[in-house]
C-alpha positions in Angstrom: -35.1 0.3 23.7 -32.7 -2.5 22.2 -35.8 -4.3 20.8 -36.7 -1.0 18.7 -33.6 0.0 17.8 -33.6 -3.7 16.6 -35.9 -4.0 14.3 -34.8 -0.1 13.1 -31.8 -1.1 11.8 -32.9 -4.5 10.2 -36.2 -2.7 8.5 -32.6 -0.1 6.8 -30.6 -2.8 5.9 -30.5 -4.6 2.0 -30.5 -8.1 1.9 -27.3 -10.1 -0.4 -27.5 -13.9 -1.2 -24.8 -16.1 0.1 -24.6 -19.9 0.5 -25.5 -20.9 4.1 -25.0 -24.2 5.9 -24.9 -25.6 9.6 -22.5 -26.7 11.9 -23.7 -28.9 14.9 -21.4 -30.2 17.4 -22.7 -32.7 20.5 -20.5 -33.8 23.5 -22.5 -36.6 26.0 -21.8 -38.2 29.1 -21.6 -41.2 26.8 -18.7 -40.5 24.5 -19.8 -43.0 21.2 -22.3 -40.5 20.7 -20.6 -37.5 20.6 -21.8 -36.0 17.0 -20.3 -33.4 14.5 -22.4 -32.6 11.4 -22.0 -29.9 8.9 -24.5 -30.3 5.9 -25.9 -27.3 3.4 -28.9 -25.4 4.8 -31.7 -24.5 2.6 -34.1 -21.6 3.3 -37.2 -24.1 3.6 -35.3 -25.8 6.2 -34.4 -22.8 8.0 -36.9 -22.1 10.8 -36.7 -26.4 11.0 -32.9 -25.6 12.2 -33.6 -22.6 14.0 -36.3 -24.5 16.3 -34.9 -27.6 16.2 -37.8 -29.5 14.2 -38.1 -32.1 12.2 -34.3 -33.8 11.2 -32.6 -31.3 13.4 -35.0 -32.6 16.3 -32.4 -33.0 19.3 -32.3 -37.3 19.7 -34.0 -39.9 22.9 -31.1 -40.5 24.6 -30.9 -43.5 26.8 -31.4 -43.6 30.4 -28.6 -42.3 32.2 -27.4 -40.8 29.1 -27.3 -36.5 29.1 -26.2 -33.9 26.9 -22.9 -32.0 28.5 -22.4 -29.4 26.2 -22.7 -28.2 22.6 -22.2 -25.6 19.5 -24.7 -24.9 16.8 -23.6 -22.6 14.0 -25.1 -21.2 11.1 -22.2 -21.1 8.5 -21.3 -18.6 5.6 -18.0 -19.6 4.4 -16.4 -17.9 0.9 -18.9 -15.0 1.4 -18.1 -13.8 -2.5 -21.2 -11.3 -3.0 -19.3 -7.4 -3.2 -21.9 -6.2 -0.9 -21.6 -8.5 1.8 -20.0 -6.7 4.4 -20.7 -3.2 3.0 -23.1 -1.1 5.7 -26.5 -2.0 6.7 -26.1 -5.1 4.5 -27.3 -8.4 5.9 -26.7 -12.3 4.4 -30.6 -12.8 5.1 -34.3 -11.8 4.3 -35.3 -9.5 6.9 -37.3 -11.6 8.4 -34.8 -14.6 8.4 -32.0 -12.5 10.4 -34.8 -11.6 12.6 -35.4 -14.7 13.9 -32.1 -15.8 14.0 -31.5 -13.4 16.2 -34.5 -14.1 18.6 -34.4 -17.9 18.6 -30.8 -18.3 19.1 -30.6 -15.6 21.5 -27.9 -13.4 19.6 -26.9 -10.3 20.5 -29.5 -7.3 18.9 -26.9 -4.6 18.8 -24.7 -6.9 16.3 -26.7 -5.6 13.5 -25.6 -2.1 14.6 -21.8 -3.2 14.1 -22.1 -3.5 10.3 -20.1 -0.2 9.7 -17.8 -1.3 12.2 -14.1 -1.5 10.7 -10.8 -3.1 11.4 -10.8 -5.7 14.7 -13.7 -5.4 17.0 -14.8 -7.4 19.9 -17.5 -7.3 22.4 -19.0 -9.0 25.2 -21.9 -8.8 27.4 -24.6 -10.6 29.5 -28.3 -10.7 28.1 -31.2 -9.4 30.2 -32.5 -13.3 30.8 -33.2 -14.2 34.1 -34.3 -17.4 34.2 -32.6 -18.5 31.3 -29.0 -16.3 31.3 -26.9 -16.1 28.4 -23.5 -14.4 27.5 -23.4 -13.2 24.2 -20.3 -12.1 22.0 -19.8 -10.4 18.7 -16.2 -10.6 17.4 -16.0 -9.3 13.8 -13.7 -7.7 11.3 -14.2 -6.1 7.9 -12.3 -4.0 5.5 -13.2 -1.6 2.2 -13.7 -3.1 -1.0 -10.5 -4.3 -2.8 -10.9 -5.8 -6.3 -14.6 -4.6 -6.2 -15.3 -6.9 -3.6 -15.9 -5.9 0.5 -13.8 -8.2 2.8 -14.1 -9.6 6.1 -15.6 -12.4 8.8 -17.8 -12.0 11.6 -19.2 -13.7 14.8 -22.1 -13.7 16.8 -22.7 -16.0 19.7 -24.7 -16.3 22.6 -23.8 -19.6 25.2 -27.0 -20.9 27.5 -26.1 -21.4 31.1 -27.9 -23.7 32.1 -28.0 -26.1 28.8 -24.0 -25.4 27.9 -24.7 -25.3 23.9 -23.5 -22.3 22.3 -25.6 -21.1 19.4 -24.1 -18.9 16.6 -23.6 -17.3 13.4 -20.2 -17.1 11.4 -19.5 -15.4 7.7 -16.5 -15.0 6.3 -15.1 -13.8 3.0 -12.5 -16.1 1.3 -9.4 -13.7 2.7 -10.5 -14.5 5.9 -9.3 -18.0 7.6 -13.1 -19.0 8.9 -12.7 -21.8 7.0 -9.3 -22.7 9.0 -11.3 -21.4 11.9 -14.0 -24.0 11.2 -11.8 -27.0 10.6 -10.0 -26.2 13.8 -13.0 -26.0 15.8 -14.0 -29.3 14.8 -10.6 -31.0 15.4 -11.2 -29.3 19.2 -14.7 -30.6 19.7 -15.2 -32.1 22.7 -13.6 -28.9 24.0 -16.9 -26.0 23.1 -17.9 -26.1 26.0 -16.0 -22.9 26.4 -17.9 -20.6 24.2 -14.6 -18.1 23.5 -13.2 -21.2 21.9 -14.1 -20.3 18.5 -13.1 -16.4 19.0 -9.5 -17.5 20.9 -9.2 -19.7 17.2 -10.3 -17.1 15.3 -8.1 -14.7 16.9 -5.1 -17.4 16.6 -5.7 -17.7 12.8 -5.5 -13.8 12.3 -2.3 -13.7 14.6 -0.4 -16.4 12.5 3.3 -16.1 11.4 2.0 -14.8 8.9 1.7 -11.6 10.4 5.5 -12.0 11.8 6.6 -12.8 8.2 5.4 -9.7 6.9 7.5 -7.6 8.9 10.4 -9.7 8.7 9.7 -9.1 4.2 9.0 -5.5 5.5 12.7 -5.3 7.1 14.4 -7.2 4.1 13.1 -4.4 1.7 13.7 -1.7 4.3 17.3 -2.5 3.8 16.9 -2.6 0.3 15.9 1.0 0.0 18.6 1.8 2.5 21.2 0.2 0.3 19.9 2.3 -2.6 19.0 5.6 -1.0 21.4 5.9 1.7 24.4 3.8 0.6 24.1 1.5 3.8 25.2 -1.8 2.9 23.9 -4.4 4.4 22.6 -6.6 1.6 24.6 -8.4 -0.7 25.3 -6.4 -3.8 23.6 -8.0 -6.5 19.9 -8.3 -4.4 20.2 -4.3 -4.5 18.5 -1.9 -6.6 21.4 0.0 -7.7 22.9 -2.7 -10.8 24.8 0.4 -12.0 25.4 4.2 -11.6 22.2 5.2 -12.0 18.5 4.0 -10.3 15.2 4.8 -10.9 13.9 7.7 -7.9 10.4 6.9 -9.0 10.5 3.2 -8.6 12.2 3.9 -4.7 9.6 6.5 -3.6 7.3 4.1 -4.6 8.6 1.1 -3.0 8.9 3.3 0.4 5.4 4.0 0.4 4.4 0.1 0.0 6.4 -0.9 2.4 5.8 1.5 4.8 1.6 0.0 4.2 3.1 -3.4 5.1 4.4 -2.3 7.8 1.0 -1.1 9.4 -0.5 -4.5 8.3 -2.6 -6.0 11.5 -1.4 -2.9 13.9 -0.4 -4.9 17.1 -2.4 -2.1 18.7 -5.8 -3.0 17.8 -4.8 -6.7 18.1 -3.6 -5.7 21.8 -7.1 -4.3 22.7 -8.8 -7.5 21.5 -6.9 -9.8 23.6 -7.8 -7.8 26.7 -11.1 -7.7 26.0 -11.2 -11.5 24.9 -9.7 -11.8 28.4 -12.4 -9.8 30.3 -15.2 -11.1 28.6 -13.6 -15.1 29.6 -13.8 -13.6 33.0 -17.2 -12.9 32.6 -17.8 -16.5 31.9 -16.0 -18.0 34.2 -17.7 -16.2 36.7 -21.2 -16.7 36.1 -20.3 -20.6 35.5 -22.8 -22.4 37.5 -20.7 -24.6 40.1 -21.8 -28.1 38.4 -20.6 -27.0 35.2 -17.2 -26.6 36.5 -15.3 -30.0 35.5 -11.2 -29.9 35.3 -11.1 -30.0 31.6 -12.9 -26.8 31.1 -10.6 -25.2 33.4 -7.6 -26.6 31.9 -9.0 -25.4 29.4 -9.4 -22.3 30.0 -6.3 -22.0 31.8 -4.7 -22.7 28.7 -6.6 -19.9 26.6 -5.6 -17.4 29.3 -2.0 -18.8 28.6 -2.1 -17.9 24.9 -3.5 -14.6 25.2 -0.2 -13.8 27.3 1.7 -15.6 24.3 0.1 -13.6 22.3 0.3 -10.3 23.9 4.2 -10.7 24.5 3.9 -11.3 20.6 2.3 -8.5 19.6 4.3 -6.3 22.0 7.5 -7.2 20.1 5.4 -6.5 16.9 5.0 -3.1 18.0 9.0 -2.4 18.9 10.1 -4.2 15.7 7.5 -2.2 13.8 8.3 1.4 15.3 12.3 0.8 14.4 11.3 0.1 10.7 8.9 2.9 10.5 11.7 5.4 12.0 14.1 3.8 9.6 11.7 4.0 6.8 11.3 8.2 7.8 15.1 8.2 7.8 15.0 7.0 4.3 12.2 9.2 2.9 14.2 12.3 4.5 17.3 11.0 2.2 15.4 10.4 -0.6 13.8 13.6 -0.5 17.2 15.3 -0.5 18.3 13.5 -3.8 15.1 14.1 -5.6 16.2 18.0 -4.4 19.7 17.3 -5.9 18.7 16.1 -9.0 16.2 19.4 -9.4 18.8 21.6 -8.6 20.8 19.1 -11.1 17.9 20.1 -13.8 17.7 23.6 -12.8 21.7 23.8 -13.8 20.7 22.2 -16.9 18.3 24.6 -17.8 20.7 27.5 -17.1 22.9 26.1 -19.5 21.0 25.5 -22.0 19.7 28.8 -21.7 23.4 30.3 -21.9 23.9 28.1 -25.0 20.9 29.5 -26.6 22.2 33.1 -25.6 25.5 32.3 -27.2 23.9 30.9 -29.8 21.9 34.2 -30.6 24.7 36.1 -30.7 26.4 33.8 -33.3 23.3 34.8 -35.2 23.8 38.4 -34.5 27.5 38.4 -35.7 26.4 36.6 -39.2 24.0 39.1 -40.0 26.3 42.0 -39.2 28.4 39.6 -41.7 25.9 39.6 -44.3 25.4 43.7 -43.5 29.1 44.4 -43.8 30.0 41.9 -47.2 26.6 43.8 -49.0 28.7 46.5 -47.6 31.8 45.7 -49.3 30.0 45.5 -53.0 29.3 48.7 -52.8 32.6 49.9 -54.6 31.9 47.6 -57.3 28.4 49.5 -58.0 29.9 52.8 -57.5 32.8 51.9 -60.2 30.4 50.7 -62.4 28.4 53.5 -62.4 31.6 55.5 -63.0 32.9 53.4 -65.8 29.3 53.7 -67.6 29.8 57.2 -67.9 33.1 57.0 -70.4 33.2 53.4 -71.5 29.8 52.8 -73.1 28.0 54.8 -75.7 25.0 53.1 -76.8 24.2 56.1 -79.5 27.2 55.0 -81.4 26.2 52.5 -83.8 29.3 51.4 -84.7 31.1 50.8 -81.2 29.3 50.9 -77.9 31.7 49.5 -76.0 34.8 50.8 -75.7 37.8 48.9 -75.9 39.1 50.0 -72.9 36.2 48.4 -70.7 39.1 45.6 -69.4 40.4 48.3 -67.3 36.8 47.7 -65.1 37.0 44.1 -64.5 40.6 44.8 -64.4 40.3 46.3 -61.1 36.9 45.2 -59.9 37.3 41.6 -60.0 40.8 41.5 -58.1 39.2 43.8 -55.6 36.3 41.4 -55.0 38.4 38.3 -54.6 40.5 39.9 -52.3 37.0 41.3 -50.2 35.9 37.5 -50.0 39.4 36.0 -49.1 39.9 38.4 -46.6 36.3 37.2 -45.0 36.8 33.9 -45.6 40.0 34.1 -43.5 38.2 36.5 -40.6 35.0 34.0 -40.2 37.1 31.1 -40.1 38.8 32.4 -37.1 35.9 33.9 -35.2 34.3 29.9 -35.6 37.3 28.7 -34.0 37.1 31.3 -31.2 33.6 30.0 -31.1 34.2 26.9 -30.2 36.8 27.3 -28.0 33.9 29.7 -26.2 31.9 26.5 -26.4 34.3 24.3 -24.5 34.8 26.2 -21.7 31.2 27.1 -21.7 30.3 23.2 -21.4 33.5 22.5 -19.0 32.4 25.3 -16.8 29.0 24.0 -16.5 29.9 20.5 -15.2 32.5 21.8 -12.5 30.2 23.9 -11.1 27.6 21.1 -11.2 30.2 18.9 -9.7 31.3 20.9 -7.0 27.3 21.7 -6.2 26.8 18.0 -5.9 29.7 17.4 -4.2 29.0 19.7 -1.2 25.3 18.2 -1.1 26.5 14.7 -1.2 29.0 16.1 1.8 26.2 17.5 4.0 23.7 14.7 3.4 24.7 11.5 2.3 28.7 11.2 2.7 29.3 7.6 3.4 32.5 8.3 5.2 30.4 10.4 7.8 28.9 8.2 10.5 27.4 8.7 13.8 28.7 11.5 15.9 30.8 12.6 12.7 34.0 9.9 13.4 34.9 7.9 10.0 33.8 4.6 9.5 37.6 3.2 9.2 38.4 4.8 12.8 35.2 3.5 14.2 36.7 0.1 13.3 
């Protein structure tokens, strides 16, 4: 079954380019020929490697002289194709990865992991008999970013009864197989353990790094407190707030990044690898054939089991330091939330005032154009007079006088009349202006106490920063 579904899922997957060398490291009873070589590897020395043939034919040693223990790696480092750890994509022909896979002994069900995602380990003896191996595949890999797929992985399978452990590493350049890599060969004369590569790996991906993210996580979470909440304990010019104002947008973006650092390398996952890491050294151990076990390899591993338990008491705190910033970041989003509310409800007063200006407004209008109505109004006399007048005071069938000379007596009265009309208006519309804008200033006024006293009773129930825990003021508290 596992050699079908085998060659199913090779015959499905594309094929991506990526520079390959080799890593070979050799520990012998005579310790001044102990070897470490890590050259390029090209395709038409491939199979040469593979079986070792030709320059990688393993050396006459002299009489007396044997071979303890060794690693031989295939190598990927600075995997840069944006394929390369997509699904069903492998770094090899077809054929290539298939013999890999046979002649070193690797795990088959490794090329059904390549949709795998986030930290994943497993372990397992092989179905070999005579010639027993236990096989790993430790692996991690992420969705594109930048247009490019990230990630490492590891496949290895150690040979009881020769000690070498045979391999194949890839890495992208965010992973630390490089680090990995140089580490390994600093700790040479130790692979005779074959979880020494995945216990560096692991120790690599578990650096302070990971502890100094949630320590720059905490520093911003206080941050945001200082500018959301009011909760000083930052010094004031490392804050957000420089003045009266800050920008809500900004914050609620800020919150959401931080809260994603936060979940950076969940100690979860990272909890679940160590303990299978652990099992799968028991496995080992185990199945150790008796002459195998020397004092250094069980120093040895005594001292991996000893970082695992570092690193799970690590991890553990990791978890309680990153729940309290998460519960505090909630906290925070709550608060924010309630401002962003405030500052609607701030809008929505707006509007209504605005809205009650323009009302006011349209009934200025309204009032001139009963103006306009009542002055076109007022004329009237004048048109009546002069259609009076016209009647006595001009004759146009008299030749010699037309007008009469007692056509003063019209302007006499209408233009006195008139002037008094538009002085009298002039004198009523100045006055309604001034009631106007006394209307106006208590229209404004009225708007911004009522928006004050709305604000201050949110401000009371949410975010007062004399109210503390359990409702006692901060300066009785102290």
């Amino acid at each position: 079954m596992d050699d079908y579904m085998f060659q199913f899922h090779v015959r499905s997957c594309k094929n991506v380019e990526e520079k390959t060398s080799y890593l070979e490291i050799f520990n012998y009873s005579d310790a001044s020929l102990n070897s470490i070589e890590e050259h390029p590897l090209t395709d038409d020395e491939f199979e040469n490697f593979l079986h070792r043939r030709g320059a990688f034919e393993p050396p006459k040693l002299k009489e007396g002289v044997e071979l303890l223990n060794g690693m031989r790696l295939i190598l990927q480092k600075n995997a840069n194709h944006p394929e390369t750890f997509t699904r069903q994509y492998i770094s090899f022909t077809a054929a290539q990865y298939e013999s890999m896979i046979r002649t070193l002994k690797l795990p088959f069900r490794a090329v059904e992991g390549t949709a795998v995602v986030g930290p994943f380990f497993w372990c397992a003896y092989d179905q070999d008999d005579a010639d027993p191996h236990l096989q790993i595949v430790y692996r991690k890999s992420d969705v594109r970013k930048k247009g490019k797929t990230r990630g490492w992985e590891l496949m290895l399978s150690h040979s009881y009864n020769t000690g070498i452990t045979t391999g194949y590493a890839k890495g992208t350049e965010s992973s630390d197989l490089v680090a990995a890599v140089t580490h390994l060969q600093a700790c040479a004369r130790q692979v005779a353990h074959p979880f020494l590569l995945p216990v560096i790996i692991l120790s690599h991906d578990l650096s302070p790094k990971n502890d100094q993210k949630q320590r720059d996580a905490r520093e911003w979470l206080r941050k945001l407190e200082h500018a959301v909440s009011m909760r000083n304990e930052i010094v004031e010019d490392e804050g957000y707030v420089k003045d009266a104002s800050f920008d809500l947008d900004q914050i609620n973006r800020d919150l959401v990044e931080c809260h994603s650092q936060v979940l950076w390398k969940r100690p979860q996952a990272y909890q679940e690898i160590v303990a299978e890491i652990r099992k799968g050294m028991g496995r080992f151990m185990n199945k150790l054939p008796h002459a195998r076990r020397e004092a250094e390899l069980d120093k040895l591993h005594r001292s991996m089991l000893s970082r695992l338990d570092f690193y799970v008491a690590k991890l553990k705190g990791i978890e309680h330091y990153a729940a309290t910033t998460l519960a505090r970041l909630d906290i925070q989003r709550s608060a924010l939330y309630n401002i962003i509310a405030q500052k609607e409800s701030k809008l929505n007063l707006e509007m209504a005032g605005q809205q009650r200006r323009l009302a006011h407004a349209s009934k200025r209008d309204s009032t001139s154009m009963k103006t306009l109505s009542f002055l076109g109004t007022i004329f009237l006399p004048a048109t009546f007079l002069a259609s009076v007048f016209s009647m006595t005071f001009f004759n146009f069938q008299d030749k010699d006088r037309a007008v009469a000379p007692t056509l003063w007596v019209y302007f006499a009265i209408t233009i006195p009349l008139t002037l008094i009309i538009v002085v009298s208006w002039r004198y009523w519309d100045r006055k309604r202006e001034k009631a106007f804008a006394d209307e106006d200033l208590d229209l404004e006024s009225g708007i911004d106490k009522l928006e004050a006293q709305i604000m201050a009773s949110m401000r009371k129930r949410t975010m007062s920063k004399v109210r503390t825990w359990a409702g006692v003021p901060l300066n009785k508290m102290e």
